[in-house]
C-alpha positions in Angstrom: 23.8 -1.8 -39.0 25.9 1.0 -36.9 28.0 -1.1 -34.5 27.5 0.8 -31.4 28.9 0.1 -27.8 27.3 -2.5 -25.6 26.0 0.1 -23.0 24.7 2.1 -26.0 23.4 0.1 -27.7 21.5 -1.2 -25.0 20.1 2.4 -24.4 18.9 2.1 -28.0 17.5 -1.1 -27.3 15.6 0.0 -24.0 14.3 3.3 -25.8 12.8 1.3 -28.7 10.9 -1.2 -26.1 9.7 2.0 -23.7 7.8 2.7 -27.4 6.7 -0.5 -28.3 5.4 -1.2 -24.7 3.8 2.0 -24.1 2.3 2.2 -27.9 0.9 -1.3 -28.1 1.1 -3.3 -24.3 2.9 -5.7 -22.8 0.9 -8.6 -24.4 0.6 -7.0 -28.0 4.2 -6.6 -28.0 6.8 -9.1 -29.3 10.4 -8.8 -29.5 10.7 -9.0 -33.3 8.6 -5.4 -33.3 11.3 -4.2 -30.8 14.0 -5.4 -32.8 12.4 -4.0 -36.2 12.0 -0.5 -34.2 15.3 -0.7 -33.0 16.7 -1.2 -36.2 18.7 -4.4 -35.1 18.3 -8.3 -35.8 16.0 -9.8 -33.4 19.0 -12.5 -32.3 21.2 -9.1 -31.5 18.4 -7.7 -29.5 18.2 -12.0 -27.2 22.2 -11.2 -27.0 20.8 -8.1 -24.1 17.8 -9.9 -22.9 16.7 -13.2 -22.5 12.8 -12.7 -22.9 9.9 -10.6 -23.3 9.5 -10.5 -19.8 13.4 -9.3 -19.0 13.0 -7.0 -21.1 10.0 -5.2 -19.8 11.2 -5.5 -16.4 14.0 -3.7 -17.2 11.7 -1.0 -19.2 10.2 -0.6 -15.9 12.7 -0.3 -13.4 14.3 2.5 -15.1 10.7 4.7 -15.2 10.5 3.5 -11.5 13.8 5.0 -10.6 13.3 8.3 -12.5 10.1 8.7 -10.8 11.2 8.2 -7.6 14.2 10.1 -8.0 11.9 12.9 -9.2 9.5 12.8 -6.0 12.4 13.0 -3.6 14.0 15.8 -5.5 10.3 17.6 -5.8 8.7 16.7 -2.7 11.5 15.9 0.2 10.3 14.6 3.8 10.2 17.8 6.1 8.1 20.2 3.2 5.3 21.8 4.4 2.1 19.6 3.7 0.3 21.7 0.8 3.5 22.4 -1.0 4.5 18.7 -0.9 1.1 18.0 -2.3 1.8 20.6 -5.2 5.1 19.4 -5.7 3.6 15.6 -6.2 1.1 16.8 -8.7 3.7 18.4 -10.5 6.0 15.6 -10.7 3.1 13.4 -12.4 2.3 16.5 -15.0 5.7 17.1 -15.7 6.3 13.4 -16.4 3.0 13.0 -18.4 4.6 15.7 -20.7 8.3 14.9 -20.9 7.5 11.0 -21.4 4.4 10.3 -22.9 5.5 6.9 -23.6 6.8 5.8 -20.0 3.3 7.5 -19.0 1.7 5.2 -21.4 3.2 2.3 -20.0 2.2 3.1 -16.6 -1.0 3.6 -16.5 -1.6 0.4 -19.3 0.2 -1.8 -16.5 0.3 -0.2 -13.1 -2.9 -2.3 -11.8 -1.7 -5.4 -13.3 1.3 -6.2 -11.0 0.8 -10.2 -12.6 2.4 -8.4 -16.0 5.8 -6.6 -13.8 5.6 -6.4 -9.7 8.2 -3.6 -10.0 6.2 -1.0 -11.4 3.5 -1.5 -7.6 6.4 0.4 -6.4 5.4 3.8 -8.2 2.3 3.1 -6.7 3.7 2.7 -2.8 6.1 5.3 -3.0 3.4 7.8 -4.2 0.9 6.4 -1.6 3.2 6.4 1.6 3.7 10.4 0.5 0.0 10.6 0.3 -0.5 9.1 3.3 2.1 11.1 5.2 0.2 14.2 3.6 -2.9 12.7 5.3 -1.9 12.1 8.6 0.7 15.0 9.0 -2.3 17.2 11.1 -2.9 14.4 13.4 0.5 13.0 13.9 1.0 16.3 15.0 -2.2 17.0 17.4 -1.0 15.7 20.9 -4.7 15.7 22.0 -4.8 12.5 19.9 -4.9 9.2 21.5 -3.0 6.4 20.1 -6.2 4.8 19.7 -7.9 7.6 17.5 -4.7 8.1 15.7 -4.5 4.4 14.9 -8.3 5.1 13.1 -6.8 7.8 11.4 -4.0 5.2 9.9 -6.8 2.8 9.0 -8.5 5.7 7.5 -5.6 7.1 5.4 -5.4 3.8 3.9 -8.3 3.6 2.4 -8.1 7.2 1.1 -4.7 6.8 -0.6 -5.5 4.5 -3.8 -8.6 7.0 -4.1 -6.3 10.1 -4.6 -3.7 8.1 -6.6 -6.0 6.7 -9.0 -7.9 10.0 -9.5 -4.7 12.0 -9.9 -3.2 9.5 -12.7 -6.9 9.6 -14.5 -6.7 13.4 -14.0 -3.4 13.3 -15.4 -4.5 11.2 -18.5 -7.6 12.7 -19.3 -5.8 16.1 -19.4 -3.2 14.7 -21.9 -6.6 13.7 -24.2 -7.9 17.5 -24.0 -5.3 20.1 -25.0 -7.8 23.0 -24.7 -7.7 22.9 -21.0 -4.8 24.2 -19.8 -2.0 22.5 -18.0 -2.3 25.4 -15.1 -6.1 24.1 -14.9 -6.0 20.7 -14.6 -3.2 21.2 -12.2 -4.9 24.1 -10.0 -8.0 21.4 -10.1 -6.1 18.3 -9.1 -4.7 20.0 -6.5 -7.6 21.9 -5.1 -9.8 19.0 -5.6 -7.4 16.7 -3.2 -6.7 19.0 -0.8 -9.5 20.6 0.3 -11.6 17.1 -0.4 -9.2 15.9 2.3 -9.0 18.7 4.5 -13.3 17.9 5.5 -12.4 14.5 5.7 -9.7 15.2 8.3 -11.5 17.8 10.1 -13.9 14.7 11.0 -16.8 15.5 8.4 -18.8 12.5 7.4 -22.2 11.8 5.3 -25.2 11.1 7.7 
């Protein structure tokens, strides 16, 4: 065994989880398959974390934190709504790509916050941008009452987990069919959310 430096080995450590998590699931995984991935005795691998469940939770704060620093980077407060919009579809493709195993891990556990509460924060910080994409028109309309704008909060939050959960499935299912290109199922995603919400905020409704 290469004796490596506690930080780096660590890395090592958290690399081979992020695979065995995001190839098999939290509950199919055990630490002796993280330890035999990570080339390392399973009582070295207890030395860094204490259980199962510390180590996933550590698995997940470190995709949390690159996604989130990847939205503020992509889509900062202040950018015009559409572009923001693009920008947050872009962030999810470009992470689907570059980390097919973090994205694998996400969507297995995002909707199971009884498995790791931390990872309902990808989910919030996406859906507050959503929502501010939602409501940026109206906050900005100042022939608004605060009464209709407080429908149109109500409103935006019943919208956002529809355009999350689409987006991710959009996201996924595009992974699954490399003949469709990654400039179509973006173009798509983003057409289909945008102008879907732009009827809905113009005050169309099904009679």
């Amino acid at each position: 065994m290469v004796r490596l430096k506690q930080a780096e080995r660590r890395e090592q450590l958290l690399a081979a989880a992020l695979e065995e998590f995001g190839r098999n699931g939290f509950h199919q995984t055990q630490m002796d398959q993280v330890a035999h991935a990570a080339e390392v005795s399973k009582a070295l691998l207890y030395q860094h974390f204490g259980s199962k469940e510390e180590l996933f939770a550590e698995v997940t704060m470190g995709i949390v934190a690159e996604l989130s620093r990847r939205l503020a980077t992509a889509a900062p407060v202040g950018t015009a709504s559409l572009d923001r919009m693009r920008a947050m579809v872009q962030v999810l493709f470009d992470y689907a790509t570059e980390e097919p195993q973090a994205w694998a891990l996400v969507v297995r556990h995002l909707d199971k916050p009884e498995i790791e509460p931390e990872l309902t924060e990808i989910r919030e910080r996406f859906g507050a941008a959503f929502g501010d994409l939602l409501l940026a028109k109206r906050r900005a309309d100042p022939s608004l009452s605060a009464t209709a704008l407080a429908v149109n909060e109500r409103r935006a939050r019943l919208l956002v987990p529809l355009v999350y959960g689409s987006l991710v499935s959009m996201v996924s299912w595009w992974l699954a069919h490399p003949d469709v290109t990654r400039e179509q199922a973006e173009s798509m995603a983003v057409e289909f959310i945008w102008l879907g919400l732009d009827r809905i905020r113009g005050g169309e409704r099904l009679r």
